[in-house]
C-alpha positions as CSV (number, residue, x, y, z in Angstrom):
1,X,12.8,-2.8,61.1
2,X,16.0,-1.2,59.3
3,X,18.3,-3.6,61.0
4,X,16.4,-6.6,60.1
5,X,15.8,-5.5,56.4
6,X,19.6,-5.7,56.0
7,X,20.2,-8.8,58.1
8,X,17.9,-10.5,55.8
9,X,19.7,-9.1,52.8
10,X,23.3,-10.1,53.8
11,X,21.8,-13.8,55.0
12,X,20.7,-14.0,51.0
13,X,23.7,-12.6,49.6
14,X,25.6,-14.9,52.0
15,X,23.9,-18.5,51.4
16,X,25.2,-18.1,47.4
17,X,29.0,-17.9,48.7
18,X,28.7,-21.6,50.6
19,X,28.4,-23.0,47.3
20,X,31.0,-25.0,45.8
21,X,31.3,-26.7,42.7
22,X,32.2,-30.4,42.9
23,X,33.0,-31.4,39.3
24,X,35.2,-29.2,36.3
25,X,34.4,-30.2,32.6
26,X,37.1,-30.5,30.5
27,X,35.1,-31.1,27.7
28,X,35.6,-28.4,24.7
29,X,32.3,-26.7,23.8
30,X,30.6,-27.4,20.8
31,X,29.3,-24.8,18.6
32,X,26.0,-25.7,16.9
33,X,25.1,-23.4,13.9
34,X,21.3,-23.7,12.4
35,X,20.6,-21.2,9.9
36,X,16.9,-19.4,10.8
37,X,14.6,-20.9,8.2
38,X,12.3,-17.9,8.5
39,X,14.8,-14.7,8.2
40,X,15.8,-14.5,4.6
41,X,19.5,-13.4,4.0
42,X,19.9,-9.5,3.4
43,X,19.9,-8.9,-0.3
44,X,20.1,-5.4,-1.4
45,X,19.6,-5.8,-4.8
46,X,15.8,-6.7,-4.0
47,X,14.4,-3.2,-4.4
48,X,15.7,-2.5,-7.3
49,X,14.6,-6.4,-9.2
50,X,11.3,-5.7,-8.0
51,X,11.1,-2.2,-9.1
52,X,12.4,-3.2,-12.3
53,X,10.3,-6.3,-12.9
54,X,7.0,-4.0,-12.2
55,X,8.1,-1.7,-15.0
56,X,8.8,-4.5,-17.4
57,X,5.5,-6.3,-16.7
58,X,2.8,-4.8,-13.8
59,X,2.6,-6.9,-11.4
60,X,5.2,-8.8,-11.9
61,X,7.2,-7.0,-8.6
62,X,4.1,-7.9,-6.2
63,X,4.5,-11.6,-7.6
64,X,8.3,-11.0,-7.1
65,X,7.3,-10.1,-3.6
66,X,5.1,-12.5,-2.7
67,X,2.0,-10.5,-2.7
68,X,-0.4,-11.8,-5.0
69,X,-3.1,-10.3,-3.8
70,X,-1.9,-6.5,-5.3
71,X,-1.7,-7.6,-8.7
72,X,-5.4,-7.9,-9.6
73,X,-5.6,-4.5,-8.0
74,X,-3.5,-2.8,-10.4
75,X,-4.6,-4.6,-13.6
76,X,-8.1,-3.4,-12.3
77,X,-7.0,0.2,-11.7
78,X,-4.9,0.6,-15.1
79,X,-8.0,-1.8,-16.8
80,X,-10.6,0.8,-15.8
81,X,-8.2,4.2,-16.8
82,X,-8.0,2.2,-20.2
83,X,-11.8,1.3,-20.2
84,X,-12.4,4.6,-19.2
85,X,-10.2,6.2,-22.0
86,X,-12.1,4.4,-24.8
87,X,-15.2,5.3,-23.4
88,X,-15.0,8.9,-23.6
89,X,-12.9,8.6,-26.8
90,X,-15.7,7.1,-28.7
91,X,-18.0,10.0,-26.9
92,X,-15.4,12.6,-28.1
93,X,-15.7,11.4,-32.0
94,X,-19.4,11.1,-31.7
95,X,-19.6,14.7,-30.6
96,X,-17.1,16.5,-32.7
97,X,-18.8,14.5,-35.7
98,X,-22.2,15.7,-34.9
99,X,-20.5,19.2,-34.9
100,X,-18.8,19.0,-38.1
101,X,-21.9,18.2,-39.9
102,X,-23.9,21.0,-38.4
103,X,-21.3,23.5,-39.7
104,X,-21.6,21.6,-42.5
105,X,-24.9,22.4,-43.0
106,X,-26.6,18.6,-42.3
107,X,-29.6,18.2,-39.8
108,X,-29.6,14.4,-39.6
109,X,-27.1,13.8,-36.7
110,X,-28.0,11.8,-33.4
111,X,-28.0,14.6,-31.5
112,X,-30.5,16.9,-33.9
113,X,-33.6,15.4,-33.0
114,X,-36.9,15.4,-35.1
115,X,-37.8,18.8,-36.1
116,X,-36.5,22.3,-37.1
117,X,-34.6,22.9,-34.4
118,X,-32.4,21.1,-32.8
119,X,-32.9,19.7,-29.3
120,X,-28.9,20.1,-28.1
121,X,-27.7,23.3,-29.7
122,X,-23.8,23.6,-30.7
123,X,-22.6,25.3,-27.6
124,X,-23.3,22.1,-25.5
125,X,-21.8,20.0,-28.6
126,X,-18.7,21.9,-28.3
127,X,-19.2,21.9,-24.1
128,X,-19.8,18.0,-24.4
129,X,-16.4,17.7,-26.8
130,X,-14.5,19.4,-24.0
131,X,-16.1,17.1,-21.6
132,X,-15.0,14.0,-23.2
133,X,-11.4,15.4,-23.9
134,X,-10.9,16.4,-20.4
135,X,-11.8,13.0,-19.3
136,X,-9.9,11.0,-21.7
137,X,-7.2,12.8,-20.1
138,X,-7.9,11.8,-16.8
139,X,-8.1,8.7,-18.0
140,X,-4.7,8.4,-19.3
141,X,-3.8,9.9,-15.9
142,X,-5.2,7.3,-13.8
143,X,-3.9,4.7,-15.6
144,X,-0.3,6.4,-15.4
145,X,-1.0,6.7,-11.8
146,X,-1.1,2.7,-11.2
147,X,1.3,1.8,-13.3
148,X,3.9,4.6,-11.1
149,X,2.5,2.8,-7.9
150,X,2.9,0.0,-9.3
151,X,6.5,0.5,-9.7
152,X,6.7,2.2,-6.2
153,X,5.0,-0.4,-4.5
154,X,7.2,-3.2,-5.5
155,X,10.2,-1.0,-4.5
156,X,8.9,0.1,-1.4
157,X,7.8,-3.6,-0.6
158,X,11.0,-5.4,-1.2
159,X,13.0,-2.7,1.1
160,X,10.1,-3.2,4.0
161,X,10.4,-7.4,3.5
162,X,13.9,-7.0,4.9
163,X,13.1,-5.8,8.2
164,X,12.5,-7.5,11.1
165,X,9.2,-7.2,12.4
166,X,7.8,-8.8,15.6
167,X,5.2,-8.3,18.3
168,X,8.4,-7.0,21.1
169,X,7.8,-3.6,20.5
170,X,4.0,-2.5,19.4
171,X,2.0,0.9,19.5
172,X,-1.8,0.6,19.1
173,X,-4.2,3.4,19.1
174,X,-6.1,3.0,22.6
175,X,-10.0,4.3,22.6
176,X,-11.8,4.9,25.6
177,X,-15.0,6.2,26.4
178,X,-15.3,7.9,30.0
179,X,-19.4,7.6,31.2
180,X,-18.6,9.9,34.1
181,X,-18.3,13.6,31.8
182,X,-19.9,11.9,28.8
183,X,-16.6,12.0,26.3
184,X,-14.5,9.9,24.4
185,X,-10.9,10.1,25.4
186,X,-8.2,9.0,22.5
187,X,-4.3,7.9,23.0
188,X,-1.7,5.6,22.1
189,X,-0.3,2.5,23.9
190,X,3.2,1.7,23.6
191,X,4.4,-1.8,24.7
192,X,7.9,-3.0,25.0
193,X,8.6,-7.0,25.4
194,X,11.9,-8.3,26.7
């Protein structure tokens, strides 16, 4: 079986050295050059336009990069820390002035009520004052926040746009449920594409 194994391989190898070629081109090669329409040209400059157009105007890096979809994200994100801010603001005032004209020695505030005493006392006017000071500052905060990841994202997008990125190589998380012991059993697939 050994023998004829290798008599089989040396009859393939064998057949390719009977052929001949019959005709030689002389003609010189020519060397056609397309530039890929899809692969944009390596510009390393892009970061740092898109970072830098975000700061100037939010959003204006996501537009830079194509990705339209971000901006009404972060307008909504910085629109709501803003909304948010005036909100608790106008709280803030409301409070502190119902407290100033307790200790001034007034009983017709919102927050007094209709009688002799009053029905919020001025510990939870003071508590509600800290209340709506802490979260104005949250506010500012979370409007801060968008606006930095904002900046980031634009960055972070432009540098990620220069990659090349195809299905060749591809993990994807891999779930399987096993009936047999009544579990779930969880892993990663790798493929590889030549």
């Amino acid at each position: 079986m050994r023998n004829r194994l290798l008599h089989i391989v040396f009859l393939c190898f064998s057949l390719t050295l009977f052929a001949q070629t019959d005709s030689i081109s002389v003609t010189p090669e020519v060397k056609i050059v397309v530039k890929d329409s899809i692969k944009e040209e390596y510009n390393p400059l892009a970061p740092q336009k898109a970072a830098f157009y975000s700061a100037v105007v939010p959003g204006l890096g996501q537009a830079y990069n194509k990705k339209y979809w971000k901006i009404p994200v972060i307008y909504a994100g910085m629109g709501a820390g803003v909304y948010f801010y005036l909100r608790n603001d106008k709280d803030y005032n409301r409070f502190r002035d119902a407290y100033k004209r307790r200790l001034a020695g007034f009983t017709d505030d919102e927050f007094y009520g209709t009688g002799t005493t009053p029905s919020i006392s001025n510990e939870r006017l003071i508590d509600a004052q800290e209340t709506a000071r802490r979260n104005k500052d949250v506010s500012i905060i979370v409007s801060l926040a968008f606006y930095l990841i904002n900046i980031v994202d634009a960055n972070v997008d432009a540098h990620l746009r220069q990659y090349d990125v195809n299905d060749d190589i591809s993990v994807t998380p891999n779930l399987d449920y096993d009936p047999v012991f009544n579990q779930t059993n969880y892993g990663l697939s790798f493929r590889y594409k030549l």
